[in-house]
C-alpha positions as a Markdown table, in Angstrom:
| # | Residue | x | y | z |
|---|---|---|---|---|
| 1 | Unk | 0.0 | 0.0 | 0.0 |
| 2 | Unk | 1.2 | 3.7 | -0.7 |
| 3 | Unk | 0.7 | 6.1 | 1.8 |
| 4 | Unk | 2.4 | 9.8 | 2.2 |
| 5 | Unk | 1.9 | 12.4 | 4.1 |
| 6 | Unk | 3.7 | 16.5 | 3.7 |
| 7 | Unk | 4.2 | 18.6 | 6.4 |
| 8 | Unk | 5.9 | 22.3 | 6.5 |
| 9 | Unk | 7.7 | 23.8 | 9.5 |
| 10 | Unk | 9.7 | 26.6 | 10.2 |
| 11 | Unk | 13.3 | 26.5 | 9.0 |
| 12 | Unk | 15.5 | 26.6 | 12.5 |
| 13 | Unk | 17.3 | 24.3 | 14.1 |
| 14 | Unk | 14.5 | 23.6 | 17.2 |
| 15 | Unk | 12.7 | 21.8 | 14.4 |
| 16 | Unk | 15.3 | 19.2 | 13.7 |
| 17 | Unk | 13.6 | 16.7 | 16.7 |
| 18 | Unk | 10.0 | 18.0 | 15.2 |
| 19 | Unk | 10.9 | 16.2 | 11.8 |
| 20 | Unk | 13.1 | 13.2 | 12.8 |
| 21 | Unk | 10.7 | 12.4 | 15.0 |
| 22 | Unk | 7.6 | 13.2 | 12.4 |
| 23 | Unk | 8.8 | 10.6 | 10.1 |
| 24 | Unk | 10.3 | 7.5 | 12.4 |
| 25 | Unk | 6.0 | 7.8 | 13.4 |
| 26 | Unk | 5.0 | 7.9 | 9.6 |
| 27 | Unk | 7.0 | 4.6 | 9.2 |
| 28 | Unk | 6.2 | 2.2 | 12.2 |
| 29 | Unk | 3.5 | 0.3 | 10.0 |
| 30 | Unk | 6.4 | -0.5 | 7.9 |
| 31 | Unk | 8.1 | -2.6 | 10.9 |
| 32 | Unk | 11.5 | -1.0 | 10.8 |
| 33 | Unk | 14.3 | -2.2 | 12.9 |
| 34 | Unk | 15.9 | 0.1 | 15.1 |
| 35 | Unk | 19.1 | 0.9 | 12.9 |
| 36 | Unk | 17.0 | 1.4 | 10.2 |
| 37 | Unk | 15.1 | 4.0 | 12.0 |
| 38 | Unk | 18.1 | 5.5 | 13.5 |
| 39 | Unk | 19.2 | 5.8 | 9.8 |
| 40 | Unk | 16.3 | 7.3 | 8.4 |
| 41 | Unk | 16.6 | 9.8 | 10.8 |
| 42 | Unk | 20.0 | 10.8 | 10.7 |
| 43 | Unk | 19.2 | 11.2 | 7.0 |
| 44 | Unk | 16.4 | 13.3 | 7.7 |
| 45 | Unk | 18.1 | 15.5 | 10.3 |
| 46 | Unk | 21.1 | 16.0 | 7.5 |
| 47 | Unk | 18.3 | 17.2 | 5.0 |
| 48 | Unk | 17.1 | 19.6 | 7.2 |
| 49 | Unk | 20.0 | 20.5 | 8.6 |
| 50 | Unk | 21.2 | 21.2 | 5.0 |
| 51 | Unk | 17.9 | 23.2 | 4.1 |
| 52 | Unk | 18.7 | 25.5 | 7.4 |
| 53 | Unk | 22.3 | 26.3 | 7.0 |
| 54 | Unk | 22.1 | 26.9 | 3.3 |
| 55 | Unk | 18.4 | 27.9 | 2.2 |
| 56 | Unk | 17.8 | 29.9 | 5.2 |
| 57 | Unk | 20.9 | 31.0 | 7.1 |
| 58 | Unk | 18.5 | 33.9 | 8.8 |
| 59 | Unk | 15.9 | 31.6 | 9.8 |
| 60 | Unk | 13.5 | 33.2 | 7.5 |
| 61 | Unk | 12.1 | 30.3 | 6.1 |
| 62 | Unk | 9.9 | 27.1 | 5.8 |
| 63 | Unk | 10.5 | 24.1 | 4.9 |
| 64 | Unk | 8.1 | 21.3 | 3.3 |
| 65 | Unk | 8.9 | 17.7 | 4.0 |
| 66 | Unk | 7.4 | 15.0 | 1.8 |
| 67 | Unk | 7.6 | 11.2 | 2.9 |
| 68 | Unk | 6.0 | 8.3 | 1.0 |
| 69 | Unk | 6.1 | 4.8 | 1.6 |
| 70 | Unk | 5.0 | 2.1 | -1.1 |
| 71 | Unk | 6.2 | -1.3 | -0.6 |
| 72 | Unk | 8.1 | -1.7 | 2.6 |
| 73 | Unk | 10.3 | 1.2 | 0.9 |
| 74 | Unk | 10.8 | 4.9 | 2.2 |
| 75 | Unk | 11.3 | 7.8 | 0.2 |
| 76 | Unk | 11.3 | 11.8 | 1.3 |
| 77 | Unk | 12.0 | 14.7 | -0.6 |
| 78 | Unk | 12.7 | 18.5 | 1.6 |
| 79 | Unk | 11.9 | 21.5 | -0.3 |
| 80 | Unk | 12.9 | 25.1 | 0.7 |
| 81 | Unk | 10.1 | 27.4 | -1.3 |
C-alpha cells in the first residue's frame, strides 16, 4: 500500500527533533528495525539540517517535508520554497 503524508515547518534548528521524530512515526506500519530508524533519521536530520544552513541561514524560512512509503520502501524529498 502507498501512503504519504507532507508537512511544513519553520526552518531553525528547534525543528530538527520536530521532523526526525515526524517521520520514524509515519513509518512504524512498515516494521523498521531500530538501525534502520536511527538511519532514516540521521538522513532526515542532515536534510534539514542542510535546508537551514544553506536555504535559510537567517531563519527566515519554511520548509516542506514529503515522505511516501510504497512497498516496505521509504522515500522523502525536503523543499525550501
Amino acid at each position: 500500500m502507498k501512503n504519504s503524508m507532507e508537512v511544513k515547518f519553520k526552518a531553525i534548528a528547534e525543528n530538527q527533533v520536530f521532523a526526525r521524530n515526524v517521520v520514524a512515526s509515519f513509518i512504524l506500519p512498515l516494521n523498521p528495525s531500530i538501525n534502520e530508524l536511527e538511519d532514516i533519521k540521521t538522513a532526515v536530520n542532515e536534510a534539514v539540517t542542510n535546508v537551514i544552513v544553506h536555504a535559510y541561514p537567517n531563519n527566515d524560512g519554511n520548509i516542506s517535508m514529503k515522505v511516501t512509503t510504497f512497498n516496505n520502501k521509504v522515500a522523502s524529498a525536503y523543499f525550501d520554497r
